[in-house]
N, C-alpha and C positions, 0 to 999 in steps of 0.2 A: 882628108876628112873635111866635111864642112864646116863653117868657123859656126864658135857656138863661142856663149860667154857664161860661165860660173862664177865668174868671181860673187865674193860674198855668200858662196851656200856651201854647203859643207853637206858629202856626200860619204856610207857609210858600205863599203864593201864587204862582205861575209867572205872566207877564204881569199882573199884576195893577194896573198903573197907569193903567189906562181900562178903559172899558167894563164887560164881567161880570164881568172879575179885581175892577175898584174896586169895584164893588157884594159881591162876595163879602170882601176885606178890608175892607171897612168894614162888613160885618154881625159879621163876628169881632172886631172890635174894637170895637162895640156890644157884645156879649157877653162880655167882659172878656181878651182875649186879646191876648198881644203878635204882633202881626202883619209880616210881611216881605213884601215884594212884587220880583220883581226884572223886570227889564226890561232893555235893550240900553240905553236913555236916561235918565235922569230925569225922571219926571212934572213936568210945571209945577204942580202938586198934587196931594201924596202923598192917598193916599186916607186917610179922616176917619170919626171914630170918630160916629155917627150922633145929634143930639138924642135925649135919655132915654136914653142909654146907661149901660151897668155900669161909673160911674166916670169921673172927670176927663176933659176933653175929652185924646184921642189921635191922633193919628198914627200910620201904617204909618211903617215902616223902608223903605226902599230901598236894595237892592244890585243895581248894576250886573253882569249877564250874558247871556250869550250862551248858550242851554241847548242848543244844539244841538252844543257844545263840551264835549269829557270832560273836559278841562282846566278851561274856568271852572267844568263843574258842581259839577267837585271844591273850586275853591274858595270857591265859593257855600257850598255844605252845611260845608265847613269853618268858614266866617266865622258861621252860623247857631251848630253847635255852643261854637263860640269865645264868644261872646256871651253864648247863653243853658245851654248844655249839655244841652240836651237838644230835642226835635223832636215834636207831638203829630199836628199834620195837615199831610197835604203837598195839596194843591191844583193839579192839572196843568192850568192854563185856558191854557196861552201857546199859539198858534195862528191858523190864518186861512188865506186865499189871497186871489190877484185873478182875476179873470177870466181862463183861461186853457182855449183849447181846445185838446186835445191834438196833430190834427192843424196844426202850422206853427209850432209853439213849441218851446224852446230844451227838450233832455233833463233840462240844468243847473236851471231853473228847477223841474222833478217834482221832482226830486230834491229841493230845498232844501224844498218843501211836506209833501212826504214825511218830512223830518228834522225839520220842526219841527213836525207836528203827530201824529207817531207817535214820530220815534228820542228824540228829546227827553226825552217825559214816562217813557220806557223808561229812559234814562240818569240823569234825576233821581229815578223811582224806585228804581232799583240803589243808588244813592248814598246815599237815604235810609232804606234799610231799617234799617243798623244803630242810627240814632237811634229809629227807631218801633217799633223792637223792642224799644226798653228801655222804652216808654211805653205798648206795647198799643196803639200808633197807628192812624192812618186815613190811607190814600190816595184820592186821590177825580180821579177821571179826568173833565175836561169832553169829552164826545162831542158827538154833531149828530147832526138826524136824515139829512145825507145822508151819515150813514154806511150808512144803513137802506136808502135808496130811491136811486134813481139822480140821480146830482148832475151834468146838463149843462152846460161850462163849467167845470166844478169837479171833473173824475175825479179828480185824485190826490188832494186834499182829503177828496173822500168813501172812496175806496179807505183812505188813512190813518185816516180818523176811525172805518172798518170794523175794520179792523185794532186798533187803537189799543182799542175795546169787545172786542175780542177777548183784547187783549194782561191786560185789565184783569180779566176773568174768569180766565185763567191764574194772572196773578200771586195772586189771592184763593184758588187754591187754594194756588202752591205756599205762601204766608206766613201758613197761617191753622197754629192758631188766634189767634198772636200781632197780627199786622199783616191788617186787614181794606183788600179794595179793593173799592170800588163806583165808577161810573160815571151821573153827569148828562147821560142825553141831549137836548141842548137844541134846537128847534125855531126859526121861524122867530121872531127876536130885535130888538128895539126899542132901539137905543145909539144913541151921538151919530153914529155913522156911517151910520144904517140909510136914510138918506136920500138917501147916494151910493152904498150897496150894493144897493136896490132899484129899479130904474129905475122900476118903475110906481109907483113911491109909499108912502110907511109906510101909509098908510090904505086903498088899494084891495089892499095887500097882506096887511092886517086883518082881511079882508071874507074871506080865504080860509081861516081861520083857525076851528071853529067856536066857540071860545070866545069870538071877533067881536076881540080884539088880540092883539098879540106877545107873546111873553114879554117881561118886564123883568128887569134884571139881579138884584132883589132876590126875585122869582120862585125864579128858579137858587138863590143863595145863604141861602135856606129852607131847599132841599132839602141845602145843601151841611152846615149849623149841625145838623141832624136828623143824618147822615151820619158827620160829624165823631165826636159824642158816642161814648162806649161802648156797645155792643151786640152785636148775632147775627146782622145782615146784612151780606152781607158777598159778593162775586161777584152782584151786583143791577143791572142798569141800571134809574134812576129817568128818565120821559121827562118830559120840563116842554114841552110843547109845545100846551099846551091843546086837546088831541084830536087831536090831527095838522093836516093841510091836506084841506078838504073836495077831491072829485077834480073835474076837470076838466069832468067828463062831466054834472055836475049842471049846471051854467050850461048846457045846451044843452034848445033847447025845441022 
């Protein structure tokens, strides 16, 4: 990765106890940053500060919440402030769904996919504005590309992830030029789970890909260390998806 320096800012990762959250706090915390990751559970291993890092071997922080609640978000961002008193990057990756097709599933269950991967990072950004205001901060929205293209199985996921790239160009207008927001839209993704999320396989699902693999977590979290820093961009969706998905129609002979 290119060398970046964090020390002294303290960065605030949403889900960040697996998968692209770990990989993105533990690129920040290579780069010398105090890092927070919160989650509903406790990691069995906080994510970890990378060999050749800026500085003693570290640790993320973990605070237990539930961001889909105004209540814990408030006192998430409180306990952040309490700690360290101030807030540099906030990091919206908490997110996800299961398989779920709209027709013969529960209304209950859009809805909860909907709050946590749109109302969420909207309620955590609200909350964190006044800390990144005082710091010239970064918001950084993790999107998908099915927020882009049609996501079967996955409507309200993509509809929110649609929304959600939406929400995040809004807010970079209404908060500039103090508080910059951009958005990583991430494509088809290589984690410890991409094995039970792709039926057809990590590697035939490689093949569709033209950069020939998935994105990997520390892919994303490049983009996220670039982002982060001070700069002029600001309302940007960055797509990490190595070209997209070749289409369909090319396999046919």
């Amino acid at each position: 990765m290119v060398g970046y320096d964090y020390s002294g800012r303290v960065v605030l990762v949403t889900g960040g106890s697996r998968g692209i959250g770990a990989g993105i706090a533990s690129a920040f915390l290579g780069a010398g940053a105090e890092v927070v990751v919160c989650a509903r559970t406790p990691p069995e291993r906080p994510p970890q500060e990378p060999e050749g890092g800026a500085g003693p071997f570290r640790q993320a922080r973990h605070l237990a919440a539930d961001v889909r609640d105004p209540g814990e978000v408030d006192r998430l961002l409180g306990s952040v402030e309490e700690a360290y008193g101030r807030l540099d990057v906030l990091v919206n990756n908490a997110g996800g769904s299961p398989y779920a097709l709209v027709a013969g599933t529960s209304p209950r269950l859009h809805a909860k996919i909907i709050e946590l991967n749109l109302t969420a990072p909207l309620l955590v950004s609200q909350r964190a504005h006044p800390l990144l205001s005082r710091t010239a901060g970064s918001v950084i929205m993790i999107g998908s590309v099915s927020g882009d293209r049609p996501s079967p199985g996955t409507s309200a996921y993509g509809a929110a992830k649609a929304g959600l790239h939406h929400l995040a160009g809004c807010l970079a207008a209404e908060w500039a030029p103090l508080v910059r927001v951009n958005t990583v839209v991430v494509g088809l993704a290589e984690t410890e789970s991409a094995a039970d999320h792709y039926a057809a396989g990590p590697e035939r699902v490689a093949a569709t890909v033209p950069s020939g693999r998935m994105a990997r977590p520390q892919d994303v979290a490049e983009v996220c260390l670039w982002l982060g820093c001070p700069g002029y961009v600001t309302g940007a969706r960055i797509h990490v998806h190595g070209g997209g998905e070749i289409p369909a129609w090319r396999q046919l002979q």
